[in-house]
Steps between C-alpha positions, in 0.01 A plus 500: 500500500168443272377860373118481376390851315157564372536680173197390287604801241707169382313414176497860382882552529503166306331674207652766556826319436881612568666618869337824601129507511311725707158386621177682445426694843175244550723190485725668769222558709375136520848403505530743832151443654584022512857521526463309811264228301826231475478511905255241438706249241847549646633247778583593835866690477417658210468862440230725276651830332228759564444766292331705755533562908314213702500516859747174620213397755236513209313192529731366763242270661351392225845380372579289846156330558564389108881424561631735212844673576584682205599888530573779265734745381494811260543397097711797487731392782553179385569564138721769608739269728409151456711248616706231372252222571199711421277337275269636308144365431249745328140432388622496157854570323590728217824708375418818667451310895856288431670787367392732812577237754840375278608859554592480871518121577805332605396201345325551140226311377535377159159397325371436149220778516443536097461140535265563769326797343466273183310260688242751646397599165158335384680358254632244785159427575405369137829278516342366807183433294675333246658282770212407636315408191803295408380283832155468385399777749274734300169483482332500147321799567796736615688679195878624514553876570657708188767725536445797294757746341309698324209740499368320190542190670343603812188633295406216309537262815284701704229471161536177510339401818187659705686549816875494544742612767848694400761505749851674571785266478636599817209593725365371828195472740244577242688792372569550135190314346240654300202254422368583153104444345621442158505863369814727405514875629713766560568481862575115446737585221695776694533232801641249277697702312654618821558157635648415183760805509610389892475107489500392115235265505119469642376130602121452371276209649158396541276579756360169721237460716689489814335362865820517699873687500778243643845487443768167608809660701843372430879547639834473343771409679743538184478162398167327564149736481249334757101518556459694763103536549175690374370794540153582455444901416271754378476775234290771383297472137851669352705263659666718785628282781261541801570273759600109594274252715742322740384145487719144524590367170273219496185721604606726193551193248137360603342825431670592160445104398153455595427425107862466387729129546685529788795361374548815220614696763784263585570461137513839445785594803726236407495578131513856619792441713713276226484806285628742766782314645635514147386853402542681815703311776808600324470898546267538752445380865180567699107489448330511164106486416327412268151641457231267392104469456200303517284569182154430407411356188102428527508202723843453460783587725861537450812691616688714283918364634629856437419842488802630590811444670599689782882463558524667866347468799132573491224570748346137461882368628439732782144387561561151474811520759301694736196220441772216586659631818308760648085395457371186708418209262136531584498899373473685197527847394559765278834705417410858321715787391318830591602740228429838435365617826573795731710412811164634706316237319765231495495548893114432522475243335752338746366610819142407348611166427721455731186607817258237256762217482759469753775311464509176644826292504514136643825290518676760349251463140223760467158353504274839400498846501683753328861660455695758298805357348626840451557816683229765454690827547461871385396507212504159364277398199472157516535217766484104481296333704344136608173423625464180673168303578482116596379202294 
């Protein structure tokens, strides 16, 4: 039986590093508060581990009128007894989730996780760079990110240009950056210095004029890693995720390549792929993104190939999945995480929504309104939803 668990505390056990890693008590709760957030990627027969209690009837007609039959069960059940043909599929894999479910199973996974913890690091994303330039893929104006060992180092890059960005090697959704004017301080120096003493390194880059955040999704199957579609999000001026607009592919390309030859993207994914199926498909199976942008450079436009690779399923996957089987063709809409919120406030904004957009489903596709993804219980902090409209 196909096991999906939510556990998007994935990337910090990664940089954490080694077999028992205990999350920060904020990751738990957003791990808690979407458990039930793979309902809407799995396929029918599959089950979600749940972190917390969700009634079995919760959403029960929505899930019939749109043809899903997935159910769930408690994490701590599963992990506790799972079964010989149990298998395992988290949002993202490291040494502390394989040992824990290793522990009980009947049949053990084995998996290359430093190999797979290796290839989250930023680092990975420069190789891609290289890659890509290798194809002819860079633009002139784009320069390679620096890893930087040393506070020295780190100092007299961040001199060096008016505006840079440092990031954590192992970070994710906008966390772990600090975007720097060009002057040394204290405060910077004790951050570095910190991130120096946990993860060894610091990656410095420049800071673009960006007009739009997109990222190309991929899947491994082992051997071969495969396009697997677009998705178009949105973040805040320090780069925190936000949310993901859930539009076809080809809607998405036209927007992003108003100004931009059409046939880059296409370049871009196969080269992209090439370099996977030979980097990742051997110690990895599932989805991968990679996060990309449009920049501005006066009247210029052109799209920065990698940010950063995300090696786990991510919420643009997720958005894109739910765009292909769930929305009519003729809709669009908008997937958000809610974070941070009381559960009194988290419920408002549902029944608000919910009494100013009601759901309407049509040959078993929504066509507008809007819908929770995730149970809002006691207490819950955050919630993901969508927000449907046509045309």
């Amino acid at each position: 039986m196909i096991c999906h668990y939510f556990n998007p505390e994935n990337d910090l056990a990664l940089a954490h590093g080694g077999g028992h890693y205990n999350p920060p008590a904020s990751a738990v709760k957003l791990a808690t508060d979407l458990s039930l957030l793979p309902v809407w990627f799995a396929h029918n027969g599959e089950v979600v581990l749940s972190r917390n209690h969700v009634p079995s009837d919760w959403q029960a007609d929505i899930f019939g009128r749109l043809g899903i039959d997935v159910r769930w069960i408690p994490f701590e059940e599963k992990i506790r007894r799972p079964l010989e043909e149990d298998v395992l599929v988290p949002w993202g894999w490291n040494e502390s989730l394989l040992r824990d479910w290793n522990r009980n199973a009947k049949k053990k996974i084995s998996m290359d996780v430093q190999r797979l913890r290796e290839r989250s690091h930023r680092r990975f994303s420069i190789e891609t760079l290289r890659w890509l330039a290798g194809d002819g893929l860079l633009p002139p104006a784009l320069r390679m990110p620096q890893e930087l060992f040393s506070l020295s180092e780190i100092r007299q890059f961040i001199e060096s240009h008016p505006r840079s960005l440092l990031k954590a090697p192992w970070s994710c959704s906008g966390k772990g950056l600090r975007w720097v004017e060009g002057e040394w301080s204290g405060a910077l120096e004790s951050w570095c210095a910190n991130l120096l003493e946990r993860q060894q390194s610091v990656v410095g880059e420049l800071v673009y004029d960006k007009v739009a955040d997109f990222a190309m999704e991929f899947h491994s199957d082992g051997e071969m890693v495969s396009f697997a579609g677009y998705s178009y999000f949105s973040a805040d001026e320090m780069g925190t995720y936000r949310s993901n607009y859930l539009m076809s592919n080809e809607l998405i390309e036209r927007k992003l390549g108003d100004s931009i030859d059409g046939a880059c993207f296409s370049r871009i994914a196969h080269s992209l792929a090439s370099f996977f199926s030979r980097t990742v498909a051997p110690y990895y199976r599932g989805y991968l993104g990679v996060d990309m942008m449009v920049v501005r450079d006066g009247a210029d436009r052109w799209i920065h190939p990698c940010v950063e690779v995300n090696l786990r399923m991510n919420m643009g996957v997720c958005a894109r999945i739910i765009t292909d089987r769930y929305l009519s063709p003729s809709s669009v809409g908008e997937f958000v995480i809610w974070a941070n919120r009381s559960s009194d406030e988290l419920a408002k904004i549902c029944s608000d929504y919910s009494r100013d957009y009601p759901l309407v489903i049509q040959d078993g596709r929504m066509r507008s309104g809007f819908l929770p993804l995730t149970f809002v219980g006691e207490n819950a902090r955050y919630a993901a939803t969508i927000l449907v409209k046509e045309g």
